[in-house]
Backbone bond lengths (Angstrom), bond angles and torsions (degrees), N, CA, C in turn:
res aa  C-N    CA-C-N  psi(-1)  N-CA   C-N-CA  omega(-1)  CA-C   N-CA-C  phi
1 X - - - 1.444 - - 1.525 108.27 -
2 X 1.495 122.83 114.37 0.967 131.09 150.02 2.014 136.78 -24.12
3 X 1.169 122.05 79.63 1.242 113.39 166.79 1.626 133.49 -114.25
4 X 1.265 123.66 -170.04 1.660 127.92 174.53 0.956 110.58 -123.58
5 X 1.385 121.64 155.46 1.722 120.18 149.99 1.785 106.76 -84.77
6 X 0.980 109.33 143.26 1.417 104.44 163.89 1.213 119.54 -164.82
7 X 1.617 120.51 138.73 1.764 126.84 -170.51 1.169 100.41 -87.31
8 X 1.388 118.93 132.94 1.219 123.24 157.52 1.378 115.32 -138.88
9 X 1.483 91.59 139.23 1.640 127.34 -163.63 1.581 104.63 -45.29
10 X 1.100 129.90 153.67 1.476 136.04 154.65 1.970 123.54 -34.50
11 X 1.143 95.08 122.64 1.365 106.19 -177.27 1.407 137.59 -154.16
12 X 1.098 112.25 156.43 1.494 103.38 -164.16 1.634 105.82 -143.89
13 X 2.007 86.52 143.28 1.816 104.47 -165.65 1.056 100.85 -91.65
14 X 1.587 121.37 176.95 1.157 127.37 -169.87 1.398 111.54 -158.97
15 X 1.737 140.58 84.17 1.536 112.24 -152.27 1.522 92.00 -171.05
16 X 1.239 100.85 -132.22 1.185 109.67 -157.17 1.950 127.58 -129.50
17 X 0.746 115.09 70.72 1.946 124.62 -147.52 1.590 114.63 -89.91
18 X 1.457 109.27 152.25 1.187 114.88 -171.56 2.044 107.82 -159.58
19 X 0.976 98.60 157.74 1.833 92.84 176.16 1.550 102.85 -87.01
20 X 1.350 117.30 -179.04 1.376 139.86 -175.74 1.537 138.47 -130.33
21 X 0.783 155.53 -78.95 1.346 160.38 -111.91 1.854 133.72 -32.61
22 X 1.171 107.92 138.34 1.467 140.54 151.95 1.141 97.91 -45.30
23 X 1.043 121.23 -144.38 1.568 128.67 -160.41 1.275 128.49 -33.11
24 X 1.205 119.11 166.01 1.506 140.01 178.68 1.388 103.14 47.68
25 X 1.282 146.91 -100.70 1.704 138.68 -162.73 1.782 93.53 -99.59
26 X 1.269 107.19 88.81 1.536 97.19 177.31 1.811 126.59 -53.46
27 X 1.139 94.40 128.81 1.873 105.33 166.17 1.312 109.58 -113.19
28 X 1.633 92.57 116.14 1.494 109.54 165.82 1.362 109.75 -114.31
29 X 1.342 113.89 121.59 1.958 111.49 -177.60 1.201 84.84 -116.87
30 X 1.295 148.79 -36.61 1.750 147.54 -160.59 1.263 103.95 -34.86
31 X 1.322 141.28 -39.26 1.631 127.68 -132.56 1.981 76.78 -106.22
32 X 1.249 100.24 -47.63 1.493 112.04 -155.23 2.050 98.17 -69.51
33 X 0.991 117.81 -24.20 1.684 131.76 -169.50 1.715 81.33 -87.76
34 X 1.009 137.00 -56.70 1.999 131.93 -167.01 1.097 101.52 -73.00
35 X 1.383 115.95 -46.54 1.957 107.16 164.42 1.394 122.78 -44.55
36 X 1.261 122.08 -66.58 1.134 137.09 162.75 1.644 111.45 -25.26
37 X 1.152 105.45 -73.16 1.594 118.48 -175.00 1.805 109.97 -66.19
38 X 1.410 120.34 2.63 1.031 118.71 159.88 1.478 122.17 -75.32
39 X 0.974 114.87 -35.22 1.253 120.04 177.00 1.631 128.46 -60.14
40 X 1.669 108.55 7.35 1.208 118.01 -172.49 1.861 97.74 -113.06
41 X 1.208 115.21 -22.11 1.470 116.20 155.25 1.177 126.41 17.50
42 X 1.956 103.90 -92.54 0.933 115.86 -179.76 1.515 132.38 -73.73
43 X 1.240 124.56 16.74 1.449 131.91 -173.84 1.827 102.15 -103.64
44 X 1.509 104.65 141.04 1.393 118.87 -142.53 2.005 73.14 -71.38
45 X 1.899 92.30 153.25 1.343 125.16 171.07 1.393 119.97 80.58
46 X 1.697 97.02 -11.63 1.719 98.85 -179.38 1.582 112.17 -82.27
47 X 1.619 101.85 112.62 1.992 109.68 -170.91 1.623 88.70 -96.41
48 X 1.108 111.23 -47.74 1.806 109.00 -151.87 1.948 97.55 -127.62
49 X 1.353 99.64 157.42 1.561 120.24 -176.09 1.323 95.52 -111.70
50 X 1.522 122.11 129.51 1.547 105.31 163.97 1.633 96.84 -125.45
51 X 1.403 88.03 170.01 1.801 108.18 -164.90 1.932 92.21 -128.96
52 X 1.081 111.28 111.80 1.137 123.09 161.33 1.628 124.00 -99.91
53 X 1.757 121.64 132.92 1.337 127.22 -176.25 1.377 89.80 -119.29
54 X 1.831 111.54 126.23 1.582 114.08 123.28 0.906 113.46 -128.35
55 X 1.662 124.72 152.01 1.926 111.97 4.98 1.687 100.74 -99.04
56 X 1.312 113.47 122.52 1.817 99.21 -153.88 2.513 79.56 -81.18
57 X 1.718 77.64 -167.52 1.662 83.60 -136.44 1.072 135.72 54.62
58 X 0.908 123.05 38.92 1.923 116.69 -178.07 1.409 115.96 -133.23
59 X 1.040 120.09 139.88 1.530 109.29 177.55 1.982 141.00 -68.19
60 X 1.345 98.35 3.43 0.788 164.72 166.66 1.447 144.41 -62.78
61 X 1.182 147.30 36.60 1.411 133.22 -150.41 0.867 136.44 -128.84
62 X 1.857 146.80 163.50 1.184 129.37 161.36 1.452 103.30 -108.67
63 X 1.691 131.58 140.28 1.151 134.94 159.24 1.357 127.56 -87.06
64 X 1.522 132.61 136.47 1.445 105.21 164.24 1.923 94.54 -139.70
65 X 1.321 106.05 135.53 1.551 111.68 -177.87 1.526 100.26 -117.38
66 X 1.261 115.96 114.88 1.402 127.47 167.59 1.660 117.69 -166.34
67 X 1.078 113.81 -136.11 1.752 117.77 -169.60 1.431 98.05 -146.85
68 X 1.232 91.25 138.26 1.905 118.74 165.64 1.763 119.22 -43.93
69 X 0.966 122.97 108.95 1.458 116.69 179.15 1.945 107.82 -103.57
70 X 1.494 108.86 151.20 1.461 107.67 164.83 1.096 125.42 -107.48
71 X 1.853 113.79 11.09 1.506 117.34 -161.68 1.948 84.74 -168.11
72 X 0.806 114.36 157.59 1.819 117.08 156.18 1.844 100.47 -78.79
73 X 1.319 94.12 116.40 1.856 90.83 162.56 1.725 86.80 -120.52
74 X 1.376 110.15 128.52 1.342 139.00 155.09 1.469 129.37 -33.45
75 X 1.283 93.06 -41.74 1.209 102.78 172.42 1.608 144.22 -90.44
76 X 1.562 88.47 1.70 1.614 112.13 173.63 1.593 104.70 -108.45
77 X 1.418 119.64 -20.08 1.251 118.16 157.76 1.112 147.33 -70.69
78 X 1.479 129.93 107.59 1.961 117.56 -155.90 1.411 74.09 -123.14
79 X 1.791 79.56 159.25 1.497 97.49 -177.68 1.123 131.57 -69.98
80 X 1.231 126.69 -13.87 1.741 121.76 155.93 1.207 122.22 -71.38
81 X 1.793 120.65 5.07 1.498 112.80 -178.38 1.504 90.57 -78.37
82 X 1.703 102.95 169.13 1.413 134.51 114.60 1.152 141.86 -69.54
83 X 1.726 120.61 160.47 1.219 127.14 -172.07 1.443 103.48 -143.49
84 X 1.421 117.63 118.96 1.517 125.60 -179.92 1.793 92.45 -108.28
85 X 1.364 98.28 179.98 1.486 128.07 171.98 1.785 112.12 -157.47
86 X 1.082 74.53 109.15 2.310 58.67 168.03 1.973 80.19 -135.32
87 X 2.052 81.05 173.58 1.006 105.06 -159.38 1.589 110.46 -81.08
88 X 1.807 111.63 -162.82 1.665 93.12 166.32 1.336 99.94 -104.16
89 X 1.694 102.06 148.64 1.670 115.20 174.71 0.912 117.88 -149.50
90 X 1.602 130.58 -177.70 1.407 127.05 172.09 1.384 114.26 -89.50
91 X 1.173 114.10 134.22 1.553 105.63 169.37 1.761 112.50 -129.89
92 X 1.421 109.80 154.33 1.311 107.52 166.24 1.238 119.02 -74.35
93 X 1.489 120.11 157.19 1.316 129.99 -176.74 1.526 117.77 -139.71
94 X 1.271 96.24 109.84 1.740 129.15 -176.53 1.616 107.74 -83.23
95 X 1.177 126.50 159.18 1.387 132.12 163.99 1.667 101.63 -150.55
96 X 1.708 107.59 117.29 1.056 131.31 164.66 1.703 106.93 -70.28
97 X 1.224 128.15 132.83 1.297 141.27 148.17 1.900 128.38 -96.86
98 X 0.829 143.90 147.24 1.518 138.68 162.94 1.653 93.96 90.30
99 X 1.396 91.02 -176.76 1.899 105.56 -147.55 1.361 91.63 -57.67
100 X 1.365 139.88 -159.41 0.948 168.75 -152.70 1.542 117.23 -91.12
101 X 1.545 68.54 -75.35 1.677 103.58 164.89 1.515 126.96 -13.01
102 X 1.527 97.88 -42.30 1.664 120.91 -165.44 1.401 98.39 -86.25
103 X 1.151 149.83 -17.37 1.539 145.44 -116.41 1.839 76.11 -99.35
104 X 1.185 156.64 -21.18 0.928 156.83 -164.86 1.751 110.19 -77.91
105 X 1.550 105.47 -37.85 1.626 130.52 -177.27 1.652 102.24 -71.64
106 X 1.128 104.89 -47.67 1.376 117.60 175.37 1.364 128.68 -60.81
107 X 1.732 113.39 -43.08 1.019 116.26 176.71 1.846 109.30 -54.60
108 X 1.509 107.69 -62.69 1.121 132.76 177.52 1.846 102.85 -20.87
109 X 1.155 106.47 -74.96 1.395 121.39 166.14 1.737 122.81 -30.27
110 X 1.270 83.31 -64.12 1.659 86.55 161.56 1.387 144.50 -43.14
111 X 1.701 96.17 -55.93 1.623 111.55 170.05 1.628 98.94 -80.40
112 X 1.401 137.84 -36.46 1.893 89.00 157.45 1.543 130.90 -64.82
113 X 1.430 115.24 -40.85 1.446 98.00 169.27 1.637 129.83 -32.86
114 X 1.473 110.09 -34.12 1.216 124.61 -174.35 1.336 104.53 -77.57
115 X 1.516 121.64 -43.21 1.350 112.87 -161.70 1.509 98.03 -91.79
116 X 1.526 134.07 -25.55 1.528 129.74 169.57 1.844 106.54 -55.32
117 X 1.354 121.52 -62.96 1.526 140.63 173.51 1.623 112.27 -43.05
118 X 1.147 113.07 -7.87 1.239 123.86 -165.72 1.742 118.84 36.32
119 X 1.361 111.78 43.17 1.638 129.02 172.52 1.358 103.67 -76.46
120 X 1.603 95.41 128.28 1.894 89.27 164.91 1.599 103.95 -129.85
121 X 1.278 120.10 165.63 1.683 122.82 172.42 1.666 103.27 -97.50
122 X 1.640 88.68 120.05 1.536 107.58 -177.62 1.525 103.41 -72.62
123 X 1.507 109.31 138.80 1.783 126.01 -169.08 1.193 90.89 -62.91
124 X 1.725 99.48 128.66 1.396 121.82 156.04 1.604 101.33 116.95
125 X 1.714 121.06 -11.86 1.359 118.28 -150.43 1.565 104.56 -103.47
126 X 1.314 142.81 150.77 1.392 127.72 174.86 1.345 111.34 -104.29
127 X 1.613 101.08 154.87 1.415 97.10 164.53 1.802 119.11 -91.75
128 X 1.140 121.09 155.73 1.488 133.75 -153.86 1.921 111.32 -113.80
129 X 1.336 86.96 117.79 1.497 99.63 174.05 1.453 112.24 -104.26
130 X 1.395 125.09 135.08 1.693 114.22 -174.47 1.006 98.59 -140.35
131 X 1.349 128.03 124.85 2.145 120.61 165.20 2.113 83.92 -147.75
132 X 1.748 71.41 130.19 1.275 81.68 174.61 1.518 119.97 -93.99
133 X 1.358 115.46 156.77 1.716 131.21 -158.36 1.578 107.04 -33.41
134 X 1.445 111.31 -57.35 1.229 115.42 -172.95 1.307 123.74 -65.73
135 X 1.331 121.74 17.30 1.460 133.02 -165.87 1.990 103.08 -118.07
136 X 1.380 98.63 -16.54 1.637 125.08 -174.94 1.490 108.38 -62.19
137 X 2.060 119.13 103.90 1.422 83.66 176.80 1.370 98.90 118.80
138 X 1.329 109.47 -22.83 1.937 113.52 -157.66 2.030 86.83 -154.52
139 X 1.691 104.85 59.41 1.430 105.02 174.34 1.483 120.14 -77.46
140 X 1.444 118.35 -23.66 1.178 138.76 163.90 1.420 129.76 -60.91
141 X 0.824 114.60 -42.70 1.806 127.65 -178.82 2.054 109.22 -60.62
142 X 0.860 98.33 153.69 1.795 99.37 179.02 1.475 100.93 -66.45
143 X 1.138 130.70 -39.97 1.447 96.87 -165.88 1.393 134.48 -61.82
């Protein structure tokens, strides 16, 4: 599997959050947090949805599904959002192909690349989900 290194600058989410867990009584909020965060779509400048995990691998989690801001605008903020900040860092960069569906095959893939490369996620840092708007709607299709 094809990836990058790449730094990226300081930034901050803005969306919609919930906890998780893997084991024992599973919590899944993911599907229901991208729903949610669809609804921000149509508001001018929004290209891409991102899905943020901490601490990803873990059984364990916090979710947050929303969009990248460069300023607080007020008006994209409702009161049930959240507001993260992380710092700037390097992160690897994966590209999922095929329906949706698969994103599970991929992950898999991923965390060996990581564990062959000897990459680890520094405490405190998330891992990064990105599909941009126009992809919303069309989970099936390869792109």
């Amino acid at each position: 599997m094809e990836f990058q290194e790449v730094v990226k600058k300081a930034f901050v989410i803005v969306g919609y959050s919930s906890v998780g867990k893997w084991d024992g009584e599973l919590v899944y909020p993911i599907p229901s947090l991208w729903k949610r965060a669809a609804s921000i779509i149509g508001e001018e400048g929004v290209e891409k949805i991102v899905g943020i995990c901490l601490s990803p691998r873990s059984n364990q989690y916090f979710y947050t599904c929303g969009i990248e801001i460069d300023r607080v605008n007020f008006h994209k903020v409702k009161e049930d959002m959240t507001l993260h900040t992380f710092p700037e860092q390097k992160y690897v960069v994966f590209t999922h192909r095929g329906p949706a569906k698969n994103i599970t095959a991929t992950y898999g893939e991923i965390w060996r690349v990581f564990d062959r490369n000897g990459y680890s996620i520094k405490a405190g840092m998330p891992e990064i989900e990105i599909v941009r708007t126009d992809l919303f709607g069309k989970e099936e299709c390869d792109d």
